[in-house]
Each structure stands twice: as structure tokens, then as C-alpha cells.
N, C-alpha and C positions, 0 to 999 in steps of 0.2 A: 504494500500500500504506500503510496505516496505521500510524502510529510506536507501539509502547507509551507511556503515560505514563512521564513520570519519566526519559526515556532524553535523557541530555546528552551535547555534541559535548564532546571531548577538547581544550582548545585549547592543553594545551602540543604538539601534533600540526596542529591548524589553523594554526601558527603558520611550523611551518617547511616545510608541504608547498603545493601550489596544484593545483585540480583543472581542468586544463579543460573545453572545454565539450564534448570528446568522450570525456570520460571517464577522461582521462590525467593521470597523478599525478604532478607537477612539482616538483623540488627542487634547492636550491641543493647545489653541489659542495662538499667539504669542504677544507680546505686554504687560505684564503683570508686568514686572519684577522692573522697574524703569520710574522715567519720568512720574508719576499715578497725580500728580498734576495739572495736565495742560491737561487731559483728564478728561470729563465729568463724574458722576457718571454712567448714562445709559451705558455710554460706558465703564467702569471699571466692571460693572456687567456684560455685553455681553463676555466681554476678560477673565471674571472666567468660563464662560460654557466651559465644554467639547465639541468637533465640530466631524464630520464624514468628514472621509477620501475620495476623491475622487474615482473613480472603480479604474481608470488607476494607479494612486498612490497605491491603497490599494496593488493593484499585486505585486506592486514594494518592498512594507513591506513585503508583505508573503513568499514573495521567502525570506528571511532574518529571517523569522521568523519558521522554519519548521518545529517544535512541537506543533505549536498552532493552526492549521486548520487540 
């Protein structure tokens, strides 16, 4: 299908999401950043995995995202 002109990828969006190559819209967990002392290991380890995007969310990325599907 052919893109309209003029139509640009979102990258404050390309930046915190990952698409792969079946389609699935990958994003890091929230929680990570600060405040890691008072959060268990198990759960320090669970907040570094990568997570899958919901369908209804994922939609929401790829309209924003319109070179990567």
C-alpha cells in the first residue's frame, strides 16, 4: 500500500516501543529507573524484561508508527 506524502513516523513513540518481526509491539516495563532499593530482587528482575503491548494499545503505536508494519 502506498504511504501519503508528507506522512512522518512519530519518534518520541519509535523510541520507547520495538516492533517485531511478527508484528508485536514491545516495550520496556515501567518502574525501573529509581527507588530499586526498597523493591525486591524478583521484582527488579521482572521490571528489566521486555513486556508485549496490548492489541488495542499496539493499534494505537502503529498508526504512529507507519514504516514499521
Amino acid at each position: 500500500m502506498r504511504r501519503p506524502k508528507g506522512i512522518k513516523t512519530k519518534k518520541s513513540i519509535a523510541k520507547r516501543f520495538r516492533i517485531t518481526a511478527t508484528g508485536k509491539v514491545m516495550h520496556a516495563r515501567p518502574g525501573r529507573r529509581h527507588l530499586l532499593s526498597t523493591k525486591n530482587s524478583k521484582r527488579r528482575r521482572r521490571l528489566g524484561e521486555v513486556a508485549q503491548l496490548s492489541v488495542r494499545e499496539a493499534h494505537k503505536v502503529l498508526q504512529n508508527l507507519p514504516w514499521s508494519h
